[in-house]
C-alpha positions in Angstrom: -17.5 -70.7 -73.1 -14.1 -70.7 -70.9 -11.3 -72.0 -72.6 -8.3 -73.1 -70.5 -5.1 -72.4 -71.5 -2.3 -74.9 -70.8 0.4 -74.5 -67.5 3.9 -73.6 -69.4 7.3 -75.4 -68.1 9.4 -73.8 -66.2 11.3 -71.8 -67.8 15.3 -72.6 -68.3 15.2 -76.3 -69.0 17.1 -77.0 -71.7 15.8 -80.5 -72.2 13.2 -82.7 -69.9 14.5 -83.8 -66.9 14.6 -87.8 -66.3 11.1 -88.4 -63.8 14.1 -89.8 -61.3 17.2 -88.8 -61.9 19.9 -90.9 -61.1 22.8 -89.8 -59.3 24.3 -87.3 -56.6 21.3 -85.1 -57.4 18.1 -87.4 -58.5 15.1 -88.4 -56.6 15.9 -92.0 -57.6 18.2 -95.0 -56.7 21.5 -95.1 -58.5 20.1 -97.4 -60.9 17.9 -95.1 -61.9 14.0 -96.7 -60.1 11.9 -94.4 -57.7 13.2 -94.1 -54.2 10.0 -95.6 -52.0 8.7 -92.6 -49.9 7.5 -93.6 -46.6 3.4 -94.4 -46.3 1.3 -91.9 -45.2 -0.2 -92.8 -41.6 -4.1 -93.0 -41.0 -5.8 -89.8 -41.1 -6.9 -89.6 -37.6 -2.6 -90.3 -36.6 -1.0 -87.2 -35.9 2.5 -87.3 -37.9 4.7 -85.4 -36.1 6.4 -82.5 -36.6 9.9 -84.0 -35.8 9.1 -87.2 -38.7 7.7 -84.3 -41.1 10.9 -82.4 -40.6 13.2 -85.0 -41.0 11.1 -86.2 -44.3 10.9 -82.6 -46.1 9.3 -82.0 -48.7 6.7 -84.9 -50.4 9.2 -84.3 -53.7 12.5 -85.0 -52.3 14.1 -87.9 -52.4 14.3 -89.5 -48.4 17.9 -88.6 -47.9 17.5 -85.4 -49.1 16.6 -83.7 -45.5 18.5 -85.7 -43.4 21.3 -85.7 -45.8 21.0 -81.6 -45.2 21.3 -82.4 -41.3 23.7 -84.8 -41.1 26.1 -81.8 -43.1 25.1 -78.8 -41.2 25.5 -81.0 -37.8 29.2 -82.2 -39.5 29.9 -78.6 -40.4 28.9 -77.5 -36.7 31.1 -80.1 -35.1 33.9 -79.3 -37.1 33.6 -75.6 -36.8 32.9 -75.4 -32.6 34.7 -78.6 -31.8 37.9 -77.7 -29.2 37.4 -73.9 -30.6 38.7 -71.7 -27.6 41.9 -73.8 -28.1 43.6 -71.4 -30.0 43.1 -68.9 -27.6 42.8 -65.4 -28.7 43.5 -66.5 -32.1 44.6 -63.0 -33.8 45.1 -60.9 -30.9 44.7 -57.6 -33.3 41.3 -58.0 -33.6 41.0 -59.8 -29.9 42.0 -56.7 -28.6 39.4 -54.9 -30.7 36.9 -56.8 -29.7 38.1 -55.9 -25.9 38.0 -52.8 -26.9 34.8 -52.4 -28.2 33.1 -53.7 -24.9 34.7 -51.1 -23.2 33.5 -48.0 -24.9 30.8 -47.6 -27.4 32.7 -45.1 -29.7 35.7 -47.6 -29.8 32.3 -50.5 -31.3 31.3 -48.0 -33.7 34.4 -47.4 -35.5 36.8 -50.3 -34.6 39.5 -49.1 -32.1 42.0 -51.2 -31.4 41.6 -49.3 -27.6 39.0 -48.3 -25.6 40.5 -44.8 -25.3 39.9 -44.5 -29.3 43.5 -43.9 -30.2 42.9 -45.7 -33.3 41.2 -48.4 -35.1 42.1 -51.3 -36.8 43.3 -51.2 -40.6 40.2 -53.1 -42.0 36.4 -51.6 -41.1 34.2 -53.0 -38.2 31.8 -54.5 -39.6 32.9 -58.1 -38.3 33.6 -56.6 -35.1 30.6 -55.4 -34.7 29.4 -58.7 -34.8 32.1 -60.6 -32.6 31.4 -57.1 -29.8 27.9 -58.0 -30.0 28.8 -61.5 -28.6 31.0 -60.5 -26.6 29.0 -58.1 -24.9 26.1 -60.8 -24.5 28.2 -63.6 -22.9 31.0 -61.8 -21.6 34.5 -61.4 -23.1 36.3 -64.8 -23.6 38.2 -66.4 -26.6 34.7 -69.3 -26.9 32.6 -65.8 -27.5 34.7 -64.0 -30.0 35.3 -67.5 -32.0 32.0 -68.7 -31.9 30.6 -66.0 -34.4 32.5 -66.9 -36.6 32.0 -70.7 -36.5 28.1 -70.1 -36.7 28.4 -68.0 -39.3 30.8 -70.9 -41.3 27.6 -73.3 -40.5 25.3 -70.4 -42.2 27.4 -70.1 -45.0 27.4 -74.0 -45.8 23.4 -73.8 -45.2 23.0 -70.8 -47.6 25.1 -72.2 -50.3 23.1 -75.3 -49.6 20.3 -73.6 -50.5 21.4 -72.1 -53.7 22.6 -74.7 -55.5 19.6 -76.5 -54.8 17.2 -74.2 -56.4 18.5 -74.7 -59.7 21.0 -77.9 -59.4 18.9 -80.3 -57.0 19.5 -81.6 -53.3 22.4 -84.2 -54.6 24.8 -80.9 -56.2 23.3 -79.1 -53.0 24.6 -81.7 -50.7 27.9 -81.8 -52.9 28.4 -78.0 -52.9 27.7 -77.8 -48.8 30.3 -80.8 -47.9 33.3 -79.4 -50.5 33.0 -75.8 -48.8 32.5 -77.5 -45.3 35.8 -78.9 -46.0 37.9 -76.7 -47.5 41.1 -76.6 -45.8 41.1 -72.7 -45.6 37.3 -72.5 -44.7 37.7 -74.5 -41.5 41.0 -71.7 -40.7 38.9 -69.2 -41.2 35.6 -70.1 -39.5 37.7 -71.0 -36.7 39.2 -67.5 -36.2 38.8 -64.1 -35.5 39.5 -62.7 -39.4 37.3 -60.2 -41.1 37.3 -62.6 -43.6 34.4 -65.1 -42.3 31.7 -62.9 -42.1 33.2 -61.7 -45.9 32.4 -65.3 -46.9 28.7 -65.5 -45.6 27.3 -62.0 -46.5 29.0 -63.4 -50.0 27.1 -66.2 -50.3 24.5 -64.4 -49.0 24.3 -62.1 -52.0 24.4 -65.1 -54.6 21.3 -66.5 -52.5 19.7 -63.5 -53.3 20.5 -63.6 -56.7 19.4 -66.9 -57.1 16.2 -65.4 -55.6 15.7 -62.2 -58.2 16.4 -64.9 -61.3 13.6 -67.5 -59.9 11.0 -64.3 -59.1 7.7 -64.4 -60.8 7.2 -60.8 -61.0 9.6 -57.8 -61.6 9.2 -55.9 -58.2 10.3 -59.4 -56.7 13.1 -59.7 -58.4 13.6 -55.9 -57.7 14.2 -56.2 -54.1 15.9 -59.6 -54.1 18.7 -57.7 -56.1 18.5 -55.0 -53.7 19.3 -57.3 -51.1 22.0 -58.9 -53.0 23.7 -55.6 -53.3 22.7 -54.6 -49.9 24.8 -57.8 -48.5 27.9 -56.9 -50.8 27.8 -52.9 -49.5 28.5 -54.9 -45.8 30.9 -57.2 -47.3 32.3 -54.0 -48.3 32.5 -53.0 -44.8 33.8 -55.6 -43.9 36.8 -56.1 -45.9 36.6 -53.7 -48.3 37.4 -54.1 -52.2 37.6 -58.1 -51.8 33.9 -58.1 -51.9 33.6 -56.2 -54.9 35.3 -59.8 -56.8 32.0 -61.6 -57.3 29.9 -58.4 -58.6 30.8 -59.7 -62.1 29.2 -62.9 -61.5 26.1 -62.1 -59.9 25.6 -59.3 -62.3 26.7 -61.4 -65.2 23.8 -64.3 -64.2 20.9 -62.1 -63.8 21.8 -60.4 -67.1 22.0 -63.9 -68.9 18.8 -65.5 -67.0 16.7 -62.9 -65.5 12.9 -63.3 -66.6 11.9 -59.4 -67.5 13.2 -57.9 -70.8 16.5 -56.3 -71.1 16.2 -52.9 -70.3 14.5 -54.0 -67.2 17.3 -56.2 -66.1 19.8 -53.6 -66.7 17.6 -50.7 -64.7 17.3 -52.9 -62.2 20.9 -54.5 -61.8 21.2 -50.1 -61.2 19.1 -50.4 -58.8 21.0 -53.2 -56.9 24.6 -51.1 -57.6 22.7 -48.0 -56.2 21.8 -50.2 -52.7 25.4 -52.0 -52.3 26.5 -47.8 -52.5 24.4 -46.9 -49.8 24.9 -49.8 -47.9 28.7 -49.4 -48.1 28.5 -45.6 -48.3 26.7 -44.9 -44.9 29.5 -45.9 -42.8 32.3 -44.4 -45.0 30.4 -41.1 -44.7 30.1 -41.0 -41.3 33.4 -41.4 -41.0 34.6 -38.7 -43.1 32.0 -36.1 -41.4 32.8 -37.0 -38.3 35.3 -34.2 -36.9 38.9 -36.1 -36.9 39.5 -34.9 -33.6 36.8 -36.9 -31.8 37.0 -39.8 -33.1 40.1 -42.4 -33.5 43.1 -42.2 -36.6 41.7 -44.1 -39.5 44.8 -47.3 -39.4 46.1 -48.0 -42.3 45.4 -44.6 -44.1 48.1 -41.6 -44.8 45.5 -39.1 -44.7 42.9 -40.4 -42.0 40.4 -41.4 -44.2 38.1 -44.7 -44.7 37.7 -43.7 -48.4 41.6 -43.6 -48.9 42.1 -46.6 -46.6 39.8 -48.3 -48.9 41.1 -46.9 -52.6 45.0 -47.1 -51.4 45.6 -49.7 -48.7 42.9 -51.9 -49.1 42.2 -51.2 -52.9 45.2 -50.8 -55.0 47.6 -50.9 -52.6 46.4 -54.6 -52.5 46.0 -55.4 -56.5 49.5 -53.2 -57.3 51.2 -53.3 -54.3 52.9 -50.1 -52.7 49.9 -47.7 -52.6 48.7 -46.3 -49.4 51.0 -46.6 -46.6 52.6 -49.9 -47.9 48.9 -51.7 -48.2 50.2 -53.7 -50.7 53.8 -54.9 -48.9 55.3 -53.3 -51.8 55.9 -54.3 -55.5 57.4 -57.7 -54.9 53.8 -59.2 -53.5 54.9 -60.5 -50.6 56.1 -63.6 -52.0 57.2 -64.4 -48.0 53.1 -64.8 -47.8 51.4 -65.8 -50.5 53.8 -66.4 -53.2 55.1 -65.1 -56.6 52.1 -63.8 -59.0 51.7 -65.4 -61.2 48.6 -67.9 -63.5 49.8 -70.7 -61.3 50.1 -69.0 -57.7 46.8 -70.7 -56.7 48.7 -74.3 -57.2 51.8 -73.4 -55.0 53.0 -73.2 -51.4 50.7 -72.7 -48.7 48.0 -71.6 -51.1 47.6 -75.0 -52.5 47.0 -76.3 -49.2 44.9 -73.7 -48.6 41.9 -74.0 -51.7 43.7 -75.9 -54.8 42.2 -79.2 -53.6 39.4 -79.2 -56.5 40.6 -76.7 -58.5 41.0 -78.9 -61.6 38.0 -80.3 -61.5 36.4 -77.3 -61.0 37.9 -76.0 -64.3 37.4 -79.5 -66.3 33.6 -79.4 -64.8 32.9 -75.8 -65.9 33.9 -76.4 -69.1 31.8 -79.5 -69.5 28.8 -77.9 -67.8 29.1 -75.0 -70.1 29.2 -77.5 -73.5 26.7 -79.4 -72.1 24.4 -76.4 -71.8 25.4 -74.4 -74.9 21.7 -74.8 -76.7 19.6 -74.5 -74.0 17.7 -71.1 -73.8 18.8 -68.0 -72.2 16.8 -68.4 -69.0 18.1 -72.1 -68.8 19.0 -72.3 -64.9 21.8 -75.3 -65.0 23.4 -72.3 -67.3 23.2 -69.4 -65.1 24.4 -72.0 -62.2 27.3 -72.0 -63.9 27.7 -68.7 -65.2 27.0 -67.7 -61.0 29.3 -70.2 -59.7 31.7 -70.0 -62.4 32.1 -66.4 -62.6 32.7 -66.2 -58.5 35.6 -68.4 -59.4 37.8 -67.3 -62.6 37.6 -63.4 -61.1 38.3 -64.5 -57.4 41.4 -67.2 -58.7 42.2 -64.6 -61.6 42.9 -61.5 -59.0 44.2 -63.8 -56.2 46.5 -65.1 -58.7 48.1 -62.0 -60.2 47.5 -59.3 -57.5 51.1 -57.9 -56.7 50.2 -56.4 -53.5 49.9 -58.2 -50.1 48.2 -61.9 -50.9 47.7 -64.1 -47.6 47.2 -67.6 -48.2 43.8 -67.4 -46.1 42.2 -64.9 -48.2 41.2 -67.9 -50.5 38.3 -68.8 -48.2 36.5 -66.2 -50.4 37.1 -68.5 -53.7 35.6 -71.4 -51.5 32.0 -71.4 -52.3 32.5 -70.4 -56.0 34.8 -73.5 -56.4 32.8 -75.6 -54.3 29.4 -74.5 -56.5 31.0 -74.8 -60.0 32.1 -78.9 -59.1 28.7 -79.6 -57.6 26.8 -78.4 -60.5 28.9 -78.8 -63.3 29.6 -82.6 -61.8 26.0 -83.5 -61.8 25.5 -82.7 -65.1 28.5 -84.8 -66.3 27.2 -87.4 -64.2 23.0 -87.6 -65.9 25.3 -87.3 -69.2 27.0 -90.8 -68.4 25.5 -92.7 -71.0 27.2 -91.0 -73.6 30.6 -92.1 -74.0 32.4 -88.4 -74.6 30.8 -87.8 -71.0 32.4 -90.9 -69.2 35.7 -89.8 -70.4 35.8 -86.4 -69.3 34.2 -87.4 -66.3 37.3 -90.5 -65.8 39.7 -87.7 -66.5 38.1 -85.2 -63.7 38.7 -87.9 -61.7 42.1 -88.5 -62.4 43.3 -84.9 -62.1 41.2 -84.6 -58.8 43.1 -87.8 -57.2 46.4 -86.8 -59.2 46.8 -83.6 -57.6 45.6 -84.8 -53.9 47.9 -87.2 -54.2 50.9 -85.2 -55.0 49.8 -82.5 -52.3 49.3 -85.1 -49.8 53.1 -86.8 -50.7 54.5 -83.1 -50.4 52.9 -82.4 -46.7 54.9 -82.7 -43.4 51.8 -84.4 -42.1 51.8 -87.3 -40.5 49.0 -88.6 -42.8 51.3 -88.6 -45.8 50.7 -91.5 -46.1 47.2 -91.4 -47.5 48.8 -90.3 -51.0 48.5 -93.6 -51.9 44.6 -94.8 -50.8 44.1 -91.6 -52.7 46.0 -92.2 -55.8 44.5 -96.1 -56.1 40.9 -94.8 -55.4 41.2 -92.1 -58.4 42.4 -95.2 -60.4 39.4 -97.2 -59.4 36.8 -94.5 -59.8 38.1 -93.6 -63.5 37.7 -97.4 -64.3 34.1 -97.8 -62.8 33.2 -94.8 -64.5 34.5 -95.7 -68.1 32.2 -98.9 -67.4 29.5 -98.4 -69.9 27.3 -101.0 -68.1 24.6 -99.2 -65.9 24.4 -101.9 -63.1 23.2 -101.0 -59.7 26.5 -101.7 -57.8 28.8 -100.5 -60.6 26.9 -97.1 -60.5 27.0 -97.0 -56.2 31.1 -98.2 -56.2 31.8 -95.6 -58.9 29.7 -92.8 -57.2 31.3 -93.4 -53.9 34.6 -93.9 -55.6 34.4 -90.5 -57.2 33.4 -88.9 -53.9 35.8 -90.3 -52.1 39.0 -89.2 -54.4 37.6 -85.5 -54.4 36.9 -85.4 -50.3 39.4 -87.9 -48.9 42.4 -85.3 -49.2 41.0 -82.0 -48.8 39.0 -83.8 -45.6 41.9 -85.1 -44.0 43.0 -81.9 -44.5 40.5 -80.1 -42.7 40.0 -82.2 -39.9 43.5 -81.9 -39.2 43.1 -77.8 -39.2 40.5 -78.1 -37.1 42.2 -80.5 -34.6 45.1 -78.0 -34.2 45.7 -74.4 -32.0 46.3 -71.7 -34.7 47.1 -68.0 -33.5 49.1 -64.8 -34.8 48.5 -62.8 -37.8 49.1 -65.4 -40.9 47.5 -68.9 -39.7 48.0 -71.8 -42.0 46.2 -75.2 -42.1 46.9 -78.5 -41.3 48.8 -79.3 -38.0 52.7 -78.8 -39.6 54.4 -77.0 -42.1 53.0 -78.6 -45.4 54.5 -75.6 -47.8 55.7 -72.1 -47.1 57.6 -69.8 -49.9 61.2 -69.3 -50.1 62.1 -65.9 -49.6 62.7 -66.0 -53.8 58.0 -67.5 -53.8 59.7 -70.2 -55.6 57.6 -72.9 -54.3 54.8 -75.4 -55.6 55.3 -78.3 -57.4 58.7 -78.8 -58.2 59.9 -75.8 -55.8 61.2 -76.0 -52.2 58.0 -76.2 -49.8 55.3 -77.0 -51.9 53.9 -80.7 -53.8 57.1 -82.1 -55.4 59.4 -80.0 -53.1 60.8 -80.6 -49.8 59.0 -78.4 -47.3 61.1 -76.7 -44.9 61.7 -78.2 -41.6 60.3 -77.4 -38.4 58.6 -73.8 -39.1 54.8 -73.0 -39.6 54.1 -70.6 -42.1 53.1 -68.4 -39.3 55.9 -68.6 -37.6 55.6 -70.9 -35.0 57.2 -74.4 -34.6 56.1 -77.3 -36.4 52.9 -78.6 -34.3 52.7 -75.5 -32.0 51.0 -72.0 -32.4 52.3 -68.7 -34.5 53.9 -66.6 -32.3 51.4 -64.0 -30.3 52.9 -61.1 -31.3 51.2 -60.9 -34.8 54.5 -60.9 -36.8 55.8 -63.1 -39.4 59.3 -65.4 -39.2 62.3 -62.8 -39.0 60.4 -60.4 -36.8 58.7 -58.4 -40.1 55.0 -57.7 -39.5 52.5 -59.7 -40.6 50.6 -57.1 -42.8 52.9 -55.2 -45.2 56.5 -57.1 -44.5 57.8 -54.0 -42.5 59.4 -54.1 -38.9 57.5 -54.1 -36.4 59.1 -54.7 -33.2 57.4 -54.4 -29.5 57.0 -56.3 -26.8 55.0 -58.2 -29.3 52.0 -60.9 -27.6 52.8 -63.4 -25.0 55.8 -61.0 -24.1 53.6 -59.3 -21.3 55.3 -60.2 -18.3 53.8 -60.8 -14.4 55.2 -57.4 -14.0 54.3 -55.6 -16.6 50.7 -56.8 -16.7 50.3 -56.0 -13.1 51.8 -52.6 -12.9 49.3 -51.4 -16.5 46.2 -53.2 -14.4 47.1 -51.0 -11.3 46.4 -47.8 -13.7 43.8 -45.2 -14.4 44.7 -43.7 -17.0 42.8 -43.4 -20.2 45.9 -45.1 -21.6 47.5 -47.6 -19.0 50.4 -47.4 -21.7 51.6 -45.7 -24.9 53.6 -48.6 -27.4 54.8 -47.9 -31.3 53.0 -50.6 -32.7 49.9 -52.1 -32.7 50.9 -55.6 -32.4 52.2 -55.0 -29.3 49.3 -52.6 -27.9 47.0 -55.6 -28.6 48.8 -57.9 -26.7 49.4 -55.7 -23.6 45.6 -54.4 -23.9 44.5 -58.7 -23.3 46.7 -59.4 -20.6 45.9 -56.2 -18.9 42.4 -55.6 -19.6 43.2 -51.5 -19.9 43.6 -49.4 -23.3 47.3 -49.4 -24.5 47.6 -46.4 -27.1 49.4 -47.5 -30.3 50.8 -44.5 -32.1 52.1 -45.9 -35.2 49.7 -48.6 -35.7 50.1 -52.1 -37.6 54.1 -51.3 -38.0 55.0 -48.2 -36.5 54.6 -46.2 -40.0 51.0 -44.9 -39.6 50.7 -40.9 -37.9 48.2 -42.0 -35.7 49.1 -40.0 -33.0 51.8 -36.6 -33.4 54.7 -35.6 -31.3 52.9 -33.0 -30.2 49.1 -34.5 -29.3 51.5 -37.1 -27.6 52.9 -34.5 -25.5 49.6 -33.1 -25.1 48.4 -36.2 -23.6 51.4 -36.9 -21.2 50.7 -33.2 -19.4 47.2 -34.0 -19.0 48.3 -37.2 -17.2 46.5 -39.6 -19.4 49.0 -42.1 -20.4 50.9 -43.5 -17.5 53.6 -45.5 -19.2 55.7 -46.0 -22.2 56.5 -49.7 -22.9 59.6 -49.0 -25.6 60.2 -51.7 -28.4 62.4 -55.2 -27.4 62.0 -58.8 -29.1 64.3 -57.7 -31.9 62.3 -54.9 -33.2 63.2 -51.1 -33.0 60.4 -48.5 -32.0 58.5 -49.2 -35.3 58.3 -47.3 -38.2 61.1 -45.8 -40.0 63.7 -43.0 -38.8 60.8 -40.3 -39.7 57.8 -41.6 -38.2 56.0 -40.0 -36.1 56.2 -43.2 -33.5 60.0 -43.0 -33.7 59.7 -39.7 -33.3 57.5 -40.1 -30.2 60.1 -43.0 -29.0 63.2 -40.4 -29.2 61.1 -37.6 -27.1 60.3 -40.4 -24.4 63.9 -41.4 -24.2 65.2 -37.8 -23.7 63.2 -37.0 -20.8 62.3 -39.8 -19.1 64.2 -42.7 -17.0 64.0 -45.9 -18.8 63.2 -48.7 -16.0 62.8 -52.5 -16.8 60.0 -54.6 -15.9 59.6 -58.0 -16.5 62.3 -57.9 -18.7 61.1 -54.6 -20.4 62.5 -51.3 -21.2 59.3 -49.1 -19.3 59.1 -45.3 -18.9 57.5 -43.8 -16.5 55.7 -40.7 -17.9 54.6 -39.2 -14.7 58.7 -38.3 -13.5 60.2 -37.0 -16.6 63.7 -36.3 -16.1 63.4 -32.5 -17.7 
């Protein structure tokens, strides 16, 4: 006789789920009955593949699907809307881009020149991407932006996705619209940074996590973890040690909630560590076996190395500050940038602006989500939400917060999706708690400190919207009353619910839309359309300090430099003519500085260099106006040995640099006294006849004077 053994539940529900639960996330109304899916057609009636699209699948509720298109069609408007506006964005990488459609070498390794001088101080991997577009369409600010705006809609779809494996298509649709309109996401998928395609392959990782915990068998799960660490080892290569922050947390959840037993979740988290390695490594030892002299000066390095760029200027140069030619803008943290370190950096200046928006209720929420969840079983998947989203946030916020090395405001797109995860699952489960009275009031207070702490950014802001501080502030009041209501009444569940939304998107919205709406360019963009907060030389800023909530912002000035309402100066450096990257001088002609003149007498050469300049700042900018290589031998600000005296010299007899452009705007030749590019300056001087063009002190290296 066959004997049939009962189905098991899924495992990882720590109690039975409601048949419709109400809510942001439940297949129901907010009163809690059955949403009504449409009827069927006849059998011999074709349905349609556009109506079976828009419906999804049979068990989702009906908004569910087009709830997901109406935010990836939002997320695509905001992100492409008016995008070639800000031009070239960051010229730096602009130029790089240039570059890299001009020779193949310069793609490979990411020259800031065609003639593979040297490359930029991050690796390519997000050039390779923007090249690859550029390539395709033809050079132009629309296709170097657009990447990066297609890969902010991915990003918003993947997340998406993962929350709504374990969390439901409400938290799914919450998590997508928060990171959608996070003030520094919009900056960032609207520019030419390494640091969008850092965000995707990111949340492309925690996908795959999500993936391995969910697999039915252990090979599965195997290669969905190799995935995951595949997509950090690019991360990796794309901006280095940042991507290494949310290792912790994917490792942490598959520990917690992974299926197999636990010496096959550890061997197989190795595994994962073994393919972000190679997937990482590949490039870095290519690099490093790759005879120096044919290939371009590692920027950014002392030794011309990707592995020492990595451990010193991009590792702890960045967490320590001062390690590997001044990757970390020294020990005071660049409070000019980012602030003071310090537990509450993340609340202050332009950082606030920036990602603080749901901060607190992204704490309050974890820590509810987490009680809420403490006896459910190990593989409980609400839990390991948590644990994934959770994680991603206290490391990211932790090391933002307390790195003394260079912290720009923008890096905090990276903390985006762990923020925008932890309030859309941890606020659905307050939300099916509701009945319970402890629930309500932890949920009222959520509310409170969300709409408390938009309104107070909102009053601090230059914006012209200031005055929505106050629609905020009364609807925070409004939604903490409707939800202290213990009735469960259709309309005081939909006016609380839209209420609550409202008081934690209104502000950070606003905000977004107005980045969006605005030009941003130069090396330290900041969001909104004015000045809303920028440190005092002293980082003393942030509620209660000059330029941040509770604080009078400064007047007139854009954290990037530019004027209130206009763009960041072109030439990549920050207000007082240091360099964007590091605090040191810079100098140069700087961007937007390439006269008539100049740009016509570089385009006329054919050279391998049209020019030779000390920085990099100033290369990049001569290199887009030109269209020709511009050899920068100090790099980002003058300091690196990209290029010796005497290969310099070298290069000059063999007639493949035609000009010198020498440093004006303020700025000396770049570097200090002992550089090798004020060393290079001090040669040029001597022997040949300085000339000015267009306003600039040129050399012709072709008639030296001895």
């Amino acid at each position: 006789m066959t004997t049939t053994t009962p189905a098991r539940p899924a495992p990882g529900r720590h109690r039975a789920a409601p048949a419709d639960p109400p809510g942001p996330s439940g297949a129901g109304a907010p009163d809690g009955r059955p949403a009504r899916r449409p009827a069927a057609g006849p059998p011999g009636s074709p349905p349609g593949r556009v109506a079976a699209f828009l419906r999804g699948r049979p068990a989702d509720p009906r908004w569910a699907r087009p709830g997901l298109l109406a935010l990836l069609a939002g997320t695509a408007l905001l992100y492409l809307w008016d995008l070639s506006a800000s031009g070239w964005a960051n010229e730096f990488y602009a130029a790089a881009v240039q570059a890299g459609t001009q020779s193949w070498k310069a793609w490979l390794f990411g020259s800031l020149d065609s003639g593979n001088a040297i490359t930029v101080d991050k690796p390519p991997a997000s050039l390779w991407v923007m090249v690859a577009s550029a390539r395709l369409f033809g050079f132009s600010a629309w296709s170097v932006l657009v990447p990066q705006a297609l890969m902010g809609v991915g990003a918003v779809a993947l997340l998406h996705a993962t929350v709504r494996r374990w969390s439901g298509p409400g938290a799914a649709l919450l998590a997508g619209a928060a990171l959608a309109l996070t003030p520094s996401a919009v900056l960032m998928f609207r520019f030419d940074n390494p640091d969008a395609l850092l965000t995707l392959l990111l949340v492309v990782a925690a996908w795959a996590t999500s993936r391995a915990v969910d697999a039915a068998r252990v090979r599965t799960g195997t290669w969905w973890l190799v995935a995951a660490g595949s997509a950090i080892g690019f991360a990796f290569l794309t901006k280095m040690g940042q991507a290494l922050l949310v290792v912790p947390a994917l490792g942490l959840v598959y520990l917690v909630a992974g299926a197999p037993r636990l010496r096959t979740r550890i061997v197989q988290l190795l595994g994962a560590v073994v393919a972000m390695v190679v997937s990482a490594g590949w490039f870095i030892a290519l690099v490093e076996l790759w005879p120096a002299s044919q290939r371009p000066y590692i920027g950014g390095s002392t030794t011309d190395s990707l592995l020492e760029l990595a451990l010193g200027y991009n590792g702890i140069g960045r967490l320590l500050g001062g390690s590997g030619n001044d990757g970390g803008g020294g020990g005071g943290g660049n409070t000019g940038f980012g602030g003071s370190a310090g537990p509450l950096r993340l609340f202050t200046g332009e950082l606030a602006y920036e990602i603080s928006w749901l901060l607190p209720a992204a704490l309050v929420l974890l820590l509810a989500g987490l009680w809420i969840t403490r006896r459910a079983p190990r593989t409980d998947r609400s839990r390991a939400a948590l644990l994934l989203w959770g994680g991603w946030t206290l490391v990211t916020a932790a090391v933002f917060s307390m790195m003394s090395g260079t912290m720009h405001p923008y890096y905090t797109v990276a903390l985006a999706p762990g923020v925008a995860g932890v309030v859309a699952v941890g606020g659905v489960l307050l939300w099916r708690e509701r009945a319970a009275g402890w629930a309500r009031a932890v949920l009222a207070v959520t509310v409170l400190l969300t709409g408390g702490w938009s309104f107070a950014l909102l009053l601090a802001s230059s914006e012209s919207f200031t005055w929505l501080a106050w629609p905020v502030g009364a609807l925070a009041l409004l939604a903490a009353g409707l939800v202290l209501v213990p009735g469960r009444g259709r309309a005081v569940l939909r006016a609380g619910l839209v209420a609550v939304l409202l008081t934690g998107l209104l502000g950070t919205g606003v905000y977004a839309v107005a980045t969006a709406s605005a030009a941003h360019s130069g090396s330290i963009p900041s969001v909104g359309t004015v000045s809303s907060s920028f440190g005092t030389s002293s980082g003393d800023s942030g509620p209660g300090g000059a330029g941040g909530p509770g604080g009078a912002p400064p007047s007139g000035a854009r954290p990037d430099g530019s004027a209130a309402g206009g763009t960041a100066p072109q030439d990549g450096t920050a207000p007082g003519g240091t360099a964007a990257d590091g605090g040191t001088p810079g100098g140069g002609a700087g961007g937007g500085a390439a006269s008539a003149e100049l740009t016509a007498l570089l385009s006329s050469t054919g050279t391998t260099w049209s020019a030779a300049v000390s920085t990099s700042q100033t290369a990049a900018s001569l290199e887009l106006a030109s269209g020709t290589a511009v050899m920068s031998t100090g790099g980002w600000s003058g300091s690196d040995s990209a290029v010796t005296l005497a290969e310099f010299q070298a290069d000059v007899a063999q007639g493949r640099i035609a000009y010198y452009v020498a440093a004006s705007q303020g700025g000396g030749p770049g570097g200090d006294a002992d550089s090798t590019s004020s060393g290079i300056a001090a040669w040029v001087a001597e022997h040949y006849t300085a000339t000015t063009v267009g306003g600039q002190t040129v050399y012709d290296l072709s008639a030296p004077t001895s």
